[in-house]
Backbone as CSV, one residue per row, in Angstrom:
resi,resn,N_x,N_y,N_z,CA_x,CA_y,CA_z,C_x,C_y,C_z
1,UNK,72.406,32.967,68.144,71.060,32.511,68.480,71.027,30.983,68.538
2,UNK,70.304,30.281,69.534,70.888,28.987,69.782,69.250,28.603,68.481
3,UNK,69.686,27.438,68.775,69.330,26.768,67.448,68.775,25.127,67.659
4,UNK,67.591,24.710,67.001,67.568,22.697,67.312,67.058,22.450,65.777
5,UNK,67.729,21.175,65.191,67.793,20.973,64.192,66.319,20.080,63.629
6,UNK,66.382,18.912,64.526,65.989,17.951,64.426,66.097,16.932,65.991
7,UNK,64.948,16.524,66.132,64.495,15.385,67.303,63.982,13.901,66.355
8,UNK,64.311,13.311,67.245,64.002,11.973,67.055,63.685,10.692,67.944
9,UNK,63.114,9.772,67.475,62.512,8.669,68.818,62.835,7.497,68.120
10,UNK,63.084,6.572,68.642,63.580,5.900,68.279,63.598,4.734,68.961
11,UNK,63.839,3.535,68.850,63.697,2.150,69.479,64.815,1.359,69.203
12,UNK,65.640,1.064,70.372,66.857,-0.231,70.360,66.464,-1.392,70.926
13,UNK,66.864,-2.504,70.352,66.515,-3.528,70.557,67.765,-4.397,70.216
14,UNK,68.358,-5.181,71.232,69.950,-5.864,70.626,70.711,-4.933,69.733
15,UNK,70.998,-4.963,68.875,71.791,-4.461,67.817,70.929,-3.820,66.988
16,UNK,69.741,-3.737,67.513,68.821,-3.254,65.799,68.105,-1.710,66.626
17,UNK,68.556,-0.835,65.645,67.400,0.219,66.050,66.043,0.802,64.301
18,UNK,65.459,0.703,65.630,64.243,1.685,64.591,63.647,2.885,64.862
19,UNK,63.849,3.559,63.727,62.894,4.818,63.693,61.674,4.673,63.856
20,UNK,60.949,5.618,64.594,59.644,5.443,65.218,59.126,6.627,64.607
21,UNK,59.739,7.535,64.746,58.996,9.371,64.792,60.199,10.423,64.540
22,UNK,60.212,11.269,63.482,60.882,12.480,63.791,60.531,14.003,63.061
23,UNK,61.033,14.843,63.771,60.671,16.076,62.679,61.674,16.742,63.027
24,UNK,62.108,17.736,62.205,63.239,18.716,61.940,62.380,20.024,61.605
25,UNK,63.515,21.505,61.984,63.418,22.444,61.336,64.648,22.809,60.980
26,UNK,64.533,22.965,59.360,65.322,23.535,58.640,65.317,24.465,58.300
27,UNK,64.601,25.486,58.540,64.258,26.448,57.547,65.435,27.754,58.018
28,UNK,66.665,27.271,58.401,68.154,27.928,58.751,68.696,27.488,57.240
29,UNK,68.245,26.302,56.507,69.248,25.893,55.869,68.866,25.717,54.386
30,UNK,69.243,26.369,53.459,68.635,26.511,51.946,67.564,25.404,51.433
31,UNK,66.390,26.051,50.517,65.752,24.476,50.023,65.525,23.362,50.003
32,UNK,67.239,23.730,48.377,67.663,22.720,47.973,68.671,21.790,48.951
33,UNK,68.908,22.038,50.186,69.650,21.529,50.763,69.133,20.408,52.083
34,UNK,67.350,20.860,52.289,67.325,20.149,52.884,67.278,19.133,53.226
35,UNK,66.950,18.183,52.167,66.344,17.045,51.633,67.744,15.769,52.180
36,UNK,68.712,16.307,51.551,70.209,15.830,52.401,70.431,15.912,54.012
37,UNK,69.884,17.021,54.459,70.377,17.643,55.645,69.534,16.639,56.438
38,UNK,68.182,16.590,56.122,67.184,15.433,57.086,67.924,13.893,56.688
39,UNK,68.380,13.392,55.995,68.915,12.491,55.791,69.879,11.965,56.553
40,UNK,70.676,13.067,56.436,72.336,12.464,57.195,71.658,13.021,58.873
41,UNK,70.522,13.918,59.518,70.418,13.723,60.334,69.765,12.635,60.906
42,UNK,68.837,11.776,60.077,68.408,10.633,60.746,69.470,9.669,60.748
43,UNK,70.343,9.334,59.820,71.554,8.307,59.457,72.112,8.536,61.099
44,UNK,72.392,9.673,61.534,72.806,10.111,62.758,72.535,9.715,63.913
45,UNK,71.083,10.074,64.123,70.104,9.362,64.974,70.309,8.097,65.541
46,UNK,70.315,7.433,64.265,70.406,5.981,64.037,71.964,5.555,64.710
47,UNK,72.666,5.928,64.117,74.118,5.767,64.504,74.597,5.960,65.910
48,UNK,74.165,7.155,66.312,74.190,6.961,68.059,73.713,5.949,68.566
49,UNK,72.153,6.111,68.359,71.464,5.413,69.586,72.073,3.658,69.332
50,UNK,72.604,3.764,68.150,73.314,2.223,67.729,73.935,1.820,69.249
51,UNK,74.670,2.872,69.289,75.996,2.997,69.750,76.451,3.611,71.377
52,UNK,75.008,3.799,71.602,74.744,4.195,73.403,74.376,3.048,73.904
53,UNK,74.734,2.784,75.048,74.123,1.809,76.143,73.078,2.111,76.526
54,UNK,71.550,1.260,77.024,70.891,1.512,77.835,71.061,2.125,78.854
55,UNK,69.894,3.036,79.236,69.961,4.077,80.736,71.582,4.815,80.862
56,UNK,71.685,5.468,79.577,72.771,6.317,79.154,72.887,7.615,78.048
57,UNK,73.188,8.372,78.395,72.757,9.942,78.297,74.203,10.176,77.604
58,UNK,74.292,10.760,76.477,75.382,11.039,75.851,75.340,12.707,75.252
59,UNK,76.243,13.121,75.032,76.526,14.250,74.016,77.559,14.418,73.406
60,UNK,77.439,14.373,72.006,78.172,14.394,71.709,78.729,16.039,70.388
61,UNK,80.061,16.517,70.598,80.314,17.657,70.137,80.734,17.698,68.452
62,UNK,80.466,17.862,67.438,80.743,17.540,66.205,80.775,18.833,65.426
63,UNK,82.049,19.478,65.809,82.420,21.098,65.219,81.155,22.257,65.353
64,UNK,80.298,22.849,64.974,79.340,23.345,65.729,78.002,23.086,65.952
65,UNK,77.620,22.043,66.009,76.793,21.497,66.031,77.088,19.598,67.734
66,UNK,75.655,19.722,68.001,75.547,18.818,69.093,74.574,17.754,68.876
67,UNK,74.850,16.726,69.274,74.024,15.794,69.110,73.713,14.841,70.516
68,UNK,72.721,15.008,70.907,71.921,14.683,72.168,71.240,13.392,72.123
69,UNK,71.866,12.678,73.280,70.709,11.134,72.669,70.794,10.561,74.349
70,UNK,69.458,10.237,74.493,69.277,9.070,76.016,68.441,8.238,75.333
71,UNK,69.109,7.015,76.345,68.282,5.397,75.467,68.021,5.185,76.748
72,UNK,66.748,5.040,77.008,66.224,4.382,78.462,66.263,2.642,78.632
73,UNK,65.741,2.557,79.692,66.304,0.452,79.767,65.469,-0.061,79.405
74,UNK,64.424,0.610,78.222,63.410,-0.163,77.792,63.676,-0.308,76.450
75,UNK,64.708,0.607,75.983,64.907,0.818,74.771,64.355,1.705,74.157
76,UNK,63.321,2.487,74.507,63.494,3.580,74.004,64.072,4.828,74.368
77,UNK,64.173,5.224,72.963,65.945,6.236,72.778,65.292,7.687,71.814
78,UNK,65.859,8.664,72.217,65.916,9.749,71.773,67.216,10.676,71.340
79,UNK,67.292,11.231,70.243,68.091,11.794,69.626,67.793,13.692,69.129
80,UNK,68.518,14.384,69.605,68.114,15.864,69.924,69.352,16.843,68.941
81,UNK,69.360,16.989,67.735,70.437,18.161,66.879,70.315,19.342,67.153
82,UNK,71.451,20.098,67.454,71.376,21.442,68.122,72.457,22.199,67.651
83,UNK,72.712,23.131,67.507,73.906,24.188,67.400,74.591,23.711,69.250
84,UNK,75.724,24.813,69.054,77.062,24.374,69.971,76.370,25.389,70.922
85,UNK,75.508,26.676,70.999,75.221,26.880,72.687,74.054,26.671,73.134
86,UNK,73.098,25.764,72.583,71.652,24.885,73.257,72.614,24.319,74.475
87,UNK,72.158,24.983,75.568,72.270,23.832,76.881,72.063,22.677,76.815
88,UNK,73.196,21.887,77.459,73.131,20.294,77.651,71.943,20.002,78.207
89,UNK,71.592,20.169,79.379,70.746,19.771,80.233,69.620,20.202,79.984
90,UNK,69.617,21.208,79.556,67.773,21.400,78.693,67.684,20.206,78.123
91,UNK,68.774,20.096,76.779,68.315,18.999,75.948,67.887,17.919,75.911
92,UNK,68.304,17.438,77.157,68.341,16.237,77.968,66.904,16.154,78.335
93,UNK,66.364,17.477,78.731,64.964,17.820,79.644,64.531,17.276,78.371
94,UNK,64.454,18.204,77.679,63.676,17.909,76.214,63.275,16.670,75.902
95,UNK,64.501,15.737,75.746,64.206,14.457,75.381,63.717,13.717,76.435
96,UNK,63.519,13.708,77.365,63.300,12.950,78.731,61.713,13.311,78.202
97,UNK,61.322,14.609,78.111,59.845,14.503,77.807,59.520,14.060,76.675
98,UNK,60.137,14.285,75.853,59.462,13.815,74.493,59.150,12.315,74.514
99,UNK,60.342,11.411,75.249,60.366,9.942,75.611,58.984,9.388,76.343
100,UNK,59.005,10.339,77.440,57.262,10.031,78.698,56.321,10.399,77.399
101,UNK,56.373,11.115,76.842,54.682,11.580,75.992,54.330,10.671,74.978
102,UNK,55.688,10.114,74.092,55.887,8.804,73.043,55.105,7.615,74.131
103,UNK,55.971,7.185,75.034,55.562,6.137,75.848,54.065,6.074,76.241
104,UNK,53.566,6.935,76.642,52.429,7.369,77.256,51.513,6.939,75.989
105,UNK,51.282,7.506,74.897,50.965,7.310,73.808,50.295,5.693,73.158
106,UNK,51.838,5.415,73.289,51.868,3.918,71.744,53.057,2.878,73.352
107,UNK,51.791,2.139,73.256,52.668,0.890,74.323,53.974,0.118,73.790
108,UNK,54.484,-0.495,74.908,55.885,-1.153,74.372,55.659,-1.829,73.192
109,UNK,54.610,-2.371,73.282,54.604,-3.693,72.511,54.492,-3.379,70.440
110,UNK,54.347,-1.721,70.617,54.339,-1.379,69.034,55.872,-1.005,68.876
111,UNK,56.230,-0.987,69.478,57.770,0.096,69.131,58.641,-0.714,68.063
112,UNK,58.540,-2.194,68.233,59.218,-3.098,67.211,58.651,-3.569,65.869
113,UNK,57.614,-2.619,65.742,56.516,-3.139,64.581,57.306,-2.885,63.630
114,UNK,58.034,-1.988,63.573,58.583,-1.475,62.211,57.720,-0.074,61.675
115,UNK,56.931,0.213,61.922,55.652,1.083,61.269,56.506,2.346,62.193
116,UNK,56.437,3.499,61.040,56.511,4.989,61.688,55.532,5.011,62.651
117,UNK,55.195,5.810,63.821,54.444,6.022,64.674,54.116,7.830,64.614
118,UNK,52.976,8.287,65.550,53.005,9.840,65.272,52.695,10.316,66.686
119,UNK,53.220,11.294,66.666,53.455,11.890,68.089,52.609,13.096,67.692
120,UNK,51.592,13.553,67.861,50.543,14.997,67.734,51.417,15.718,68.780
121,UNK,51.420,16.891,67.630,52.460,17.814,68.223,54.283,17.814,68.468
122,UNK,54.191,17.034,67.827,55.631,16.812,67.756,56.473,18.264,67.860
123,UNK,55.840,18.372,66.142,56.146,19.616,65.721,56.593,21.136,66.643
124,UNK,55.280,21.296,66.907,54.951,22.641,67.616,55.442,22.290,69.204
125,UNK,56.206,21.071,69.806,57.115,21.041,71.035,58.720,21.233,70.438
126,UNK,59.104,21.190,68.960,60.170,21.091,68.682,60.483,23.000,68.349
127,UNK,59.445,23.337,68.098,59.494,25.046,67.688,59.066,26.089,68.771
128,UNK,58.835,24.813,70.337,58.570,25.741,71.415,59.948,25.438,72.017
129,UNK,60.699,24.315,72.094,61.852,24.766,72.791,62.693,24.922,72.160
130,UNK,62.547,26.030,71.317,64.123,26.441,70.250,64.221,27.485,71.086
131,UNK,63.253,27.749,72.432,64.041,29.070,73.547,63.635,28.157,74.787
132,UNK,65.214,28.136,74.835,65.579,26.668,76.094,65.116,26.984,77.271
133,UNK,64.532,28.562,77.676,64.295,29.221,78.580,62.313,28.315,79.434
134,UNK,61.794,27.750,78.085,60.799,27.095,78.046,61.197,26.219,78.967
135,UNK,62.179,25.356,79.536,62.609,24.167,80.134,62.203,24.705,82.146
136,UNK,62.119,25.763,82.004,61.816,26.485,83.515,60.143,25.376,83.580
137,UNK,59.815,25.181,82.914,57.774,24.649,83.168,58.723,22.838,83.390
138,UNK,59.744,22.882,83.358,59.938,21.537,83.240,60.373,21.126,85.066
139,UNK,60.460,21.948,85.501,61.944,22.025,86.465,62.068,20.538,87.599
140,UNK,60.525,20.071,87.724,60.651,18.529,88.636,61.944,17.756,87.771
141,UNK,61.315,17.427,86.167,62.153,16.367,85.642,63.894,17.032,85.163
142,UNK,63.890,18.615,85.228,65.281,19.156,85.335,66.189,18.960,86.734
143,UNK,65.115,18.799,87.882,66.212,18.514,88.884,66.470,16.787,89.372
144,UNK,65.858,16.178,88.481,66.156,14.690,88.547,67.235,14.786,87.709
145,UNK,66.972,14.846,86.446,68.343,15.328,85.414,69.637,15.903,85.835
146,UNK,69.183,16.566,87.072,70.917,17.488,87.599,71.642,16.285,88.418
147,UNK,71.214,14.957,88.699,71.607,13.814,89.585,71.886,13.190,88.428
148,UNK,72.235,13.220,87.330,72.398,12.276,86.662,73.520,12.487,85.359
149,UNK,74.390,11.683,85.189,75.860,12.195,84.471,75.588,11.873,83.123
150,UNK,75.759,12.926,82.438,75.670,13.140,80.791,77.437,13.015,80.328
151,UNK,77.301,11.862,79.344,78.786,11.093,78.794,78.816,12.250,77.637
152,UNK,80.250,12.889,77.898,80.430,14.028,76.439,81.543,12.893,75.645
153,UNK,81.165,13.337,74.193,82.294,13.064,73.518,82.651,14.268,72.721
154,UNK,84.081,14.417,72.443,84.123,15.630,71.488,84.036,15.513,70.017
155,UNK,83.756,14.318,69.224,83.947,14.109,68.283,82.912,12.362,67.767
156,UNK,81.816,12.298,67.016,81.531,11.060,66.669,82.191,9.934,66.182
157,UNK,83.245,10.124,65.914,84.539,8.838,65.642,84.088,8.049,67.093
158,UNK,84.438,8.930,68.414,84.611,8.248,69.612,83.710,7.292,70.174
159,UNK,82.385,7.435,69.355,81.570,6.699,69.808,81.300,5.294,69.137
160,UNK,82.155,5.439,67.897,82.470,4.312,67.112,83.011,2.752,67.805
161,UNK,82.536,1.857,67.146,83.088,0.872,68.053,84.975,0.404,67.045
162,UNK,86.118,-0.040,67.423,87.046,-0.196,67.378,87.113,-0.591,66.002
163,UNK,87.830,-0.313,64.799,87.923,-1.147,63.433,86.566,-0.124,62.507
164,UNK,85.831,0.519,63.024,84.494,0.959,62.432,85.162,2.385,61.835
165,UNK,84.608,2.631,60.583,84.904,3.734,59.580,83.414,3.709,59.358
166,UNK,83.571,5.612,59.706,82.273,5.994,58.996,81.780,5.977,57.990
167,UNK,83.258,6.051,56.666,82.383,6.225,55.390,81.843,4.692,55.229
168,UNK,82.502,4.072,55.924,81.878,2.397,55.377,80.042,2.541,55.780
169,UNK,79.841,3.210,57.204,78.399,3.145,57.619,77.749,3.863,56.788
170,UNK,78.429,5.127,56.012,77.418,5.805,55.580,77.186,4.899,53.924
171,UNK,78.303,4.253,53.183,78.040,3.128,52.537,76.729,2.285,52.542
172,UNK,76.723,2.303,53.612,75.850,0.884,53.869,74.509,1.368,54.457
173,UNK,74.396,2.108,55.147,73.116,2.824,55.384,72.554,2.951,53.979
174,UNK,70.923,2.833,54.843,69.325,2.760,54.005,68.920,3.799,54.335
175,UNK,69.143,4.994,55.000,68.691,5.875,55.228,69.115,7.173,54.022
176,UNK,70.308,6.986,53.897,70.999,7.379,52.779,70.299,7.382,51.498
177,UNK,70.158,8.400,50.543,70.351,8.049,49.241,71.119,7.943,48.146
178,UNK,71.266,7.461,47.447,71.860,6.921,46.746,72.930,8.483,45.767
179,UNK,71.969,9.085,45.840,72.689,11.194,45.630,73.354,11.339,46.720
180,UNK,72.966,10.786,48.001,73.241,11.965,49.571,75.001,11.126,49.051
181,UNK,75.006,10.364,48.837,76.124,8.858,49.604,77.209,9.712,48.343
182,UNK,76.626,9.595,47.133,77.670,9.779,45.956,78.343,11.014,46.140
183,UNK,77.629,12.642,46.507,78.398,13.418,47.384,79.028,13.788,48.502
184,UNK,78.423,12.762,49.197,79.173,12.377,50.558,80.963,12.047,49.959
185,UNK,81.321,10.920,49.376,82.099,10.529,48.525,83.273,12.306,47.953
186,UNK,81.796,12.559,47.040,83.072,13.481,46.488,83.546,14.331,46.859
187,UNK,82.829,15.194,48.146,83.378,16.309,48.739,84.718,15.616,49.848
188,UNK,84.479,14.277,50.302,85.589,13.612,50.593,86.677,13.806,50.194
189,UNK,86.852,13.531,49.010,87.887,13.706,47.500,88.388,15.024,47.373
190,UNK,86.833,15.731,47.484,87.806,17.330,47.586,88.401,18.330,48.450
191,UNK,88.219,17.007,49.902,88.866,18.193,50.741,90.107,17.607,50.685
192,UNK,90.622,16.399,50.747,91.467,15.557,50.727,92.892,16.544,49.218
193,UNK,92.239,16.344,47.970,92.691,17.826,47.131,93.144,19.300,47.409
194,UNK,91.967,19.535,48.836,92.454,21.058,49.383,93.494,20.432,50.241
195,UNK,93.998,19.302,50.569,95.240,19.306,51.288,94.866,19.002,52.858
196,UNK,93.454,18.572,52.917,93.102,17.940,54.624,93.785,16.770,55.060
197,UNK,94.517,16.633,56.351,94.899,15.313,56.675,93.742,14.909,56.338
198,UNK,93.838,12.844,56.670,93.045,12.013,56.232,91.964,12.320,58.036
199,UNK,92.888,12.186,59.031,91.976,12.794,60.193,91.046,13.541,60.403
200,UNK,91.268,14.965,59.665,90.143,15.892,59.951,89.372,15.488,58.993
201,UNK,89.536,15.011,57.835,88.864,14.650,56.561,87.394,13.661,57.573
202,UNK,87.445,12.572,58.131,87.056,11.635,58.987,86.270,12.353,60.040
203,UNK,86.914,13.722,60.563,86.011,14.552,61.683,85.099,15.612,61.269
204,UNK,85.383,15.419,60.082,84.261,16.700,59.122,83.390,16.611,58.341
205,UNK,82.742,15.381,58.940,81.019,14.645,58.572,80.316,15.237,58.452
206,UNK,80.134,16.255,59.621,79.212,17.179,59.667,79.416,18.259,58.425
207,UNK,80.810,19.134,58.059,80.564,20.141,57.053,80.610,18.560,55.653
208,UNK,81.160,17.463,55.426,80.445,17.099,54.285,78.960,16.305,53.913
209,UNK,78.459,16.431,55.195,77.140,16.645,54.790,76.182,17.435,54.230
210,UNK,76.687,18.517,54.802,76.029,20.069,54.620,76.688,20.472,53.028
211,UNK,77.576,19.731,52.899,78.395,20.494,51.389,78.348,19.330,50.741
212,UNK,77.146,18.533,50.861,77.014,17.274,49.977,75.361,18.150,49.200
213,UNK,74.979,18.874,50.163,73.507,19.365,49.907,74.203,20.378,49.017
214,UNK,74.696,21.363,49.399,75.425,22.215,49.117,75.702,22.239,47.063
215,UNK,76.437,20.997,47.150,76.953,20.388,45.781,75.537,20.205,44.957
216,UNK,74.512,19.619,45.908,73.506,18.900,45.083,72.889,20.398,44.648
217,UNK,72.698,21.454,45.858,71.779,22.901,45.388,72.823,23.100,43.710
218,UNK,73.817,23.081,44.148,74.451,23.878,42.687,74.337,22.867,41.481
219,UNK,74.454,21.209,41.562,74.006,20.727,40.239,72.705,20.899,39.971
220,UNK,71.753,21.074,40.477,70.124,21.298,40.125,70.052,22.655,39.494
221,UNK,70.668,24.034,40.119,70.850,25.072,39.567,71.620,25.013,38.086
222,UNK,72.500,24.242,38.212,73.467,24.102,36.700,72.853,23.430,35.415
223,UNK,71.819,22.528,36.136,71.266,21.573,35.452,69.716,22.325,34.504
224,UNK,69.426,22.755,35.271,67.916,23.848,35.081,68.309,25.257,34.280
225,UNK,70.059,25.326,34.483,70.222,26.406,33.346,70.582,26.116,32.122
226,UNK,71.042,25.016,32.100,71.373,24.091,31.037,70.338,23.968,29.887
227,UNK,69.412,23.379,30.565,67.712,23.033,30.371,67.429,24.242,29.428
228,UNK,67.455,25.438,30.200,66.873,26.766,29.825,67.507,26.699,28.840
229,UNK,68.692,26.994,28.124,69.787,27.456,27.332,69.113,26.645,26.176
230,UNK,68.943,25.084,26.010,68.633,24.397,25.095,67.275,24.779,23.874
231,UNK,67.968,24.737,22.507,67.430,25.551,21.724,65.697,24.653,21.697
């Protein structure tokens, strides 16, 4: 069953991007886990649209999961999380609208304020096209989209610029917390223990994100039985 994680809007400007707007559905992915999972997907967000050129359409493939981003030449940029069989080119549709309705909205001149912005309805457009079949009401701005070349990568390393290590970004990221980062870290450590080259270790962001939440569901559970036990 195809699947969308999380959308996002977003604003580049030189080297600097800002979050404007986003919402996710998680409710694929435990509780206690989500709180991480929205995290490392905005860190994400952020990290592409860093890392796309203006009036450039990317996708990129990150074990089963996709990550969708167009940055228009105004700078504003959109970012689309999906499982591995959401159609490219829907997604693309997707964000192309979500971009006109943002714009339409809140003029250029707020996008650099710094201030979250709100998109009414965000929501309930992110839980209508989780059936990509919805993209048929789209079909003018789908056949502009079929003229236009979507950059794949198979892996987010590639979009990295030369000398750049992820764990250093996820280091240094504010989006991060200060829990997400410290299990980020140790499940590092422990796949590296199960015997992962240092390579795949580097291409498997995506499962130690998910098994950073993962770690955190089971210390809260360990921690709360602990609690209980105490005379």
């Amino acid at each position: 069953m195809v699947k969308l994680f999380h959308i996002a809007v977003l604003y580049k400007y030189q080297t600097k991007v800002t979050l404007l707007t986003a919402v996710s559905d998680l409710s694929s992915i435990g509780f206690f886990q989500r709180s991480s999972a929205a995290e490392f997907m905005k860190f994400t967000s952020s990290v592409v649209v860093e890392r796309t050129q203006l009036s450039t359409r990317t996708t990129i493939k990150e074990g089963e999961y996709m990550c969708h981003c167009y940055s228009r030449s105004d700078g504003l940029s959109g970012v689309l999380i999906s499982d591995h069989e959401y159609p490219n080119r829907v997604a693309h549709t997707f964000i192309s609208k979500i971009l006109d309705d943002f714009a339409a909205k809140h003029s250029p001149g707020t996008w650099s304020s710094g201030a979250m912005l709100t998109l009414p309805g965000l929501d309930a457009q992110l839980a209508k096209y989780q059936n990509p079949n919805q993209a048929d009401a789209m079909s003018r701005i789908q056949a502009d989209l079929d003229e236009t070349k979507i950059i794949l990568h198979n892996t987010i390393e590639a979009v990295l610029e030369r000398g750049e290590k992820l764990d250093d970004l996820v280091a240094k990221s504010d989006d991060l917390s200060a829990q997400s980062k410290m299990f980020y870290k140790t499940v590092s450590e422990i796949l590296f223990l199960m015997g992962a080259c240092e390579r795949d270790v580097r291409r498997a962001w995506w499962l130690r994100a998910f098994a950073c939440a993962l770690l955190a569901e089971e210390t809260r559970r360990c921690t709360g039985s602990m609690a209980v036990a105490q005379p």
